[in-house]
C-alpha positions as CSV (number, residue, x, y, z in Angstrom):
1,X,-29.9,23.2,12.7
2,X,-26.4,21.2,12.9
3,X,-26.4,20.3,9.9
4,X,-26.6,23.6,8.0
5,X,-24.2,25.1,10.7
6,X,-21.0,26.6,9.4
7,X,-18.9,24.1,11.8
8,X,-20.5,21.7,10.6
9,X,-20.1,21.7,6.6
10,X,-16.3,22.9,7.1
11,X,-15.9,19.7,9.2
12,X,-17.5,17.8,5.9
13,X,-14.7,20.2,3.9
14,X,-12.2,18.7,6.0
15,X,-12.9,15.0,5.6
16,X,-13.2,14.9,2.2
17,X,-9.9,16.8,1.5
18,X,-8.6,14.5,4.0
19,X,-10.1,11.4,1.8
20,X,-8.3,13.0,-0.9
21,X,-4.8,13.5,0.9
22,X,-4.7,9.6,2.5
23,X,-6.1,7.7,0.1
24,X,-3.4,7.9,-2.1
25,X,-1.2,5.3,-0.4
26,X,-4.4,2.8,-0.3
27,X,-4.7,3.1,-4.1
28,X,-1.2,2.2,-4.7
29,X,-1.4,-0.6,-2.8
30,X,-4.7,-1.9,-4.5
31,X,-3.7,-0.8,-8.4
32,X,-0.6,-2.6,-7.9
33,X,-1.9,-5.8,-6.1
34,X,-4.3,-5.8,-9.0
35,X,-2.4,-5.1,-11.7
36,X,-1.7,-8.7,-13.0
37,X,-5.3,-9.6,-13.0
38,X,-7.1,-10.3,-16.2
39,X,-9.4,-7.0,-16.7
40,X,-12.6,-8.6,-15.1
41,X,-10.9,-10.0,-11.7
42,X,-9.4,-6.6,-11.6
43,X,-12.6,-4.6,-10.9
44,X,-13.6,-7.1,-8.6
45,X,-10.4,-7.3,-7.0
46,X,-10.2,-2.9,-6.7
47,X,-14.1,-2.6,-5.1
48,X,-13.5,-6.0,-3.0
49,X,-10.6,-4.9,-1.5
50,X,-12.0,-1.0,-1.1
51,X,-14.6,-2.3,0.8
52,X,-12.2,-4.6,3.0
53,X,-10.4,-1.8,3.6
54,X,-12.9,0.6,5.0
55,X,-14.5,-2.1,7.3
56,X,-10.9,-2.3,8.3
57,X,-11.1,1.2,8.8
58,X,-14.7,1.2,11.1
59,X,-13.0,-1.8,13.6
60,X,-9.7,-0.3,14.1
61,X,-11.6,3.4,14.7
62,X,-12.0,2.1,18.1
63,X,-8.8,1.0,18.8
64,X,-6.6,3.3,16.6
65,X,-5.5,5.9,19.2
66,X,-3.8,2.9,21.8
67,X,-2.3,0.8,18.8
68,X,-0.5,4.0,17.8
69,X,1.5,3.9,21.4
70,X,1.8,0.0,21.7
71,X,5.9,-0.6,20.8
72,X,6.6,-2.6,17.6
73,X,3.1,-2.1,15.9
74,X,4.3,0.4,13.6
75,X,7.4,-1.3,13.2
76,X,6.2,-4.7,12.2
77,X,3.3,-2.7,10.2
78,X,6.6,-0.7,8.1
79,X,8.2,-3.9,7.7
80,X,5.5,-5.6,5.9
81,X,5.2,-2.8,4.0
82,X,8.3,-2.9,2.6
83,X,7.9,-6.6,2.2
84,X,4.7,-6.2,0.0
85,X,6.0,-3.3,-1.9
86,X,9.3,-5.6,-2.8
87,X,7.3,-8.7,-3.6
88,X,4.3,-6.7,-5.6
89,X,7.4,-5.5,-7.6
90,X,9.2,-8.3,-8.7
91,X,6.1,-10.0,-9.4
92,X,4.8,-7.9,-12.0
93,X,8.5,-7.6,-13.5
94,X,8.7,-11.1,-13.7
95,X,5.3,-12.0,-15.1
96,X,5.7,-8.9,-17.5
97,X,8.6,-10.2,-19.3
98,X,7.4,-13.9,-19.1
99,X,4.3,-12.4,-20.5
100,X,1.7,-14.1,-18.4
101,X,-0.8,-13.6,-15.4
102,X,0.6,-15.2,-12.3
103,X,-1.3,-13.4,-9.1
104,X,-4.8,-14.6,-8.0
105,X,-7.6,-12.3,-6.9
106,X,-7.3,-14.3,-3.0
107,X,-3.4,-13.4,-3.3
108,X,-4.0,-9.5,-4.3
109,X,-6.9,-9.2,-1.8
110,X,-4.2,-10.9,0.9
111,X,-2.3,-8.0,0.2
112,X,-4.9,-5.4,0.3
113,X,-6.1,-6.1,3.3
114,X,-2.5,-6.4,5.2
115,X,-0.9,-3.3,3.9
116,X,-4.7,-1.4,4.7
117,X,-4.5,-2.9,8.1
118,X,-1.2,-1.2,8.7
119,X,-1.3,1.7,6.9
120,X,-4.7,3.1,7.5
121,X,-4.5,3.9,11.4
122,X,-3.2,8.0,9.9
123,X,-6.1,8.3,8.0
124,X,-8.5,6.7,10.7
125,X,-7.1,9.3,13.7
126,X,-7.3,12.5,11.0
127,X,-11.5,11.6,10.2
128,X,-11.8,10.9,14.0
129,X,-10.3,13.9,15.3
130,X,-12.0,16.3,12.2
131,X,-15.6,14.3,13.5
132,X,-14.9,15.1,16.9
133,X,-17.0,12.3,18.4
134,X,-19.6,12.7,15.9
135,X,-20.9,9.6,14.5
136,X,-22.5,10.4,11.1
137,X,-19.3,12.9,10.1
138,X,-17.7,9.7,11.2
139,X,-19.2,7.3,9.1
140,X,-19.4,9.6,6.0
141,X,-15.6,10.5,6.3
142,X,-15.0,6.4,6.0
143,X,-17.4,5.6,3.6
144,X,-16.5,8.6,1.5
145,X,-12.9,6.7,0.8
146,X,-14.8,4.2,-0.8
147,X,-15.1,5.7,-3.9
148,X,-12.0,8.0,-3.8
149,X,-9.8,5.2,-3.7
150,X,-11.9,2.6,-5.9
151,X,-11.7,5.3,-8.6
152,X,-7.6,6.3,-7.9
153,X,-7.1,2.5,-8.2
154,X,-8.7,2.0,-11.5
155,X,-6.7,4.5,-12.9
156,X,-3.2,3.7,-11.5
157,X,-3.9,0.1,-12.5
158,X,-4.4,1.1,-16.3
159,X,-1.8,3.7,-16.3
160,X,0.5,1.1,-14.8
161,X,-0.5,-0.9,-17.7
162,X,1.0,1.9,-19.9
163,X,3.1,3.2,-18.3
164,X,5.4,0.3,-16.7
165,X,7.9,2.7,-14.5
166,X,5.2,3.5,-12.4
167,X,5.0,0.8,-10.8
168,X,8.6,1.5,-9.7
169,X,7.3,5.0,-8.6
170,X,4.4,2.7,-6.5
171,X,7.0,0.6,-5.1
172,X,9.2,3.7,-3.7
173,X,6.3,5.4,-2.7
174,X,5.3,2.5,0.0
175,X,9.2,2.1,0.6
176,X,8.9,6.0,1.9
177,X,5.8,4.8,3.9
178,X,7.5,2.2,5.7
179,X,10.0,4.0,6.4
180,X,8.0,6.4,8.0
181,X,6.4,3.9,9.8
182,X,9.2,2.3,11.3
183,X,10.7,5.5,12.3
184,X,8.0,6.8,14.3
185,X,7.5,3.6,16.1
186,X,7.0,4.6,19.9
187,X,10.3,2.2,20.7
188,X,12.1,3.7,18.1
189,X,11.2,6.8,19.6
190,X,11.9,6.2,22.8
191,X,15.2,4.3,22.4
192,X,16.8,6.2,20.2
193,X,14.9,9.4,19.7
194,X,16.3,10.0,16.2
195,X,16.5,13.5,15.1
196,X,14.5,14.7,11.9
197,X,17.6,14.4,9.1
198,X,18.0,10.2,10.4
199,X,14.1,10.0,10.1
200,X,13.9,11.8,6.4
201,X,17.4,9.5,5.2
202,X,15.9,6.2,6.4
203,X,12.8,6.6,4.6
204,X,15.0,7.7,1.2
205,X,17.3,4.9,1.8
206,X,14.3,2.4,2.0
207,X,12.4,4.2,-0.8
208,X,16.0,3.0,-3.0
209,X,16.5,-0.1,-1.1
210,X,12.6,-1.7,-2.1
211,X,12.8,-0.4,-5.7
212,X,16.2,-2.0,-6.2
213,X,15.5,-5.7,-4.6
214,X,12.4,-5.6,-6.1
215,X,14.1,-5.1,-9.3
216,X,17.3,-7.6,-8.7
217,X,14.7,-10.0,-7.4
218,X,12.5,-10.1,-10.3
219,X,16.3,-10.0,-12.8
220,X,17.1,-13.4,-10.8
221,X,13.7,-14.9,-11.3
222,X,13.7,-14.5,-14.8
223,X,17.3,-15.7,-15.5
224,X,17.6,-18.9,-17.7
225,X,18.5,-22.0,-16.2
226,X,22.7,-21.8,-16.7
227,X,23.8,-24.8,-18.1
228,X,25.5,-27.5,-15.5
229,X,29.1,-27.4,-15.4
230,X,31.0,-30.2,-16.8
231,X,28.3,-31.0,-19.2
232,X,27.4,-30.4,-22.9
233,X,24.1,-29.7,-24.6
234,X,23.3,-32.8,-26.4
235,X,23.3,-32.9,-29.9
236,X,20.1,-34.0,-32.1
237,X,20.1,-37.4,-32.8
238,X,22.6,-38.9,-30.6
């Protein structure tokens, strides 16, 4: 029978250590989306916007081989990457030392589901090609990222709780992605054709680049009001 053939249950080896591999970027995205929820929004926020994300996955399986060769896709996708990845950042830097919750679960979930949309077309062609037209492999191969990156979330959320730097790491870590994206857009391919060592310093300039303005971004935010020139604090009881 197929499903006891050899082909078969490597091709179920292959997804799931494909799961394994790509989900990695999703999570980050999600723990730090989530990350300045109150504890109880936060679990809703991490399975909501795992689901999102694979029905994401399911509609754009049809379409994921042409959007990868339409100009500017991945380069509008690696820009709002970097945009999330800076704002995500010097959100959670801000409301950390102001010592309050400031994102709502509709704005997280915005950003789930626009950095999934972008990001997710790798992952989509790798469990399409590894199905090789079959449905149920498939379906499994999507649904099966459920749970790998609802459970990779929870736990980058509360070690990000901990552990504050890694939310740095998170930021650089989409900041390499894109890069990546921008890079290997089909214009940018065809225009300029850049050679590997421009491709690998772009995404470690950006990686830098989102860390830092998401840091001076957040510094500025938090900055007390200056005083106005030409004036004095008034004294009490004048």
């Amino acid at each position: 029978m197929e499903f006891f053939s050899t082909r078969f249950l490597l091709d179920i080896l292959s997804i799931v250590f494909i799961d394994l591999l790509l989900a990695g970027d999703n999570a980050v995205v999600i723990a730090m989306a989530v990350k300045t929820l109150p504890a109880r929004e936060r679990q809703i926020g991490i399975t909501a916007g795992a689901a999102l994300a694979v029905a994401l996955r399911i509609i754009l399986t049809f379409f994921a081989a042409q959007l990868l060769l339409i100009q500017f896709v991945k380069l509008i996708g690696g820009i709002l990457i970097l945009w999330i990845a800076v704002k995500l950042l010097a959100e959670d830097t801000t409301e950390v030392r102001a010592g309050r919750h400031a994102s709502t679960l509709w704005q997280a979930m915005i950003y789930i589901v626009i950095a999934d949309a972008t990001m997710s077309t790798d992952n989509i062609l790798a469990i399409a090609g590894t199905s090789k037209g079959h449905l149920g492999l498939l379906i499994f191969g999507l649904g099966l990222s459920i749970p790998f990156v609802v459970f990779t979330s929870s736990v980058l959320s509360r070690i990000m709780d901990r552990y504050p730097i890694i939310m740095y790491i998170g930021s650089a870590i989409l900041g390499r992605v894109g890069g990546e994206m921008i890079i290997t857009d089909p214009y940018i391919k065809e225009t300029l054709d850049p050679p590997r060592w421009i491709e690998y310093g772009l995404q470690g300039v950006l990686t830098i680049a989102v860390v830092v303005a998401g840091w001076m971004i957040a510094k500025r935010a938090s900055r007390p009001e200056a005083v106005t020139p030409g004036t004095l604090p008034q004294a009490e009881g004048d």
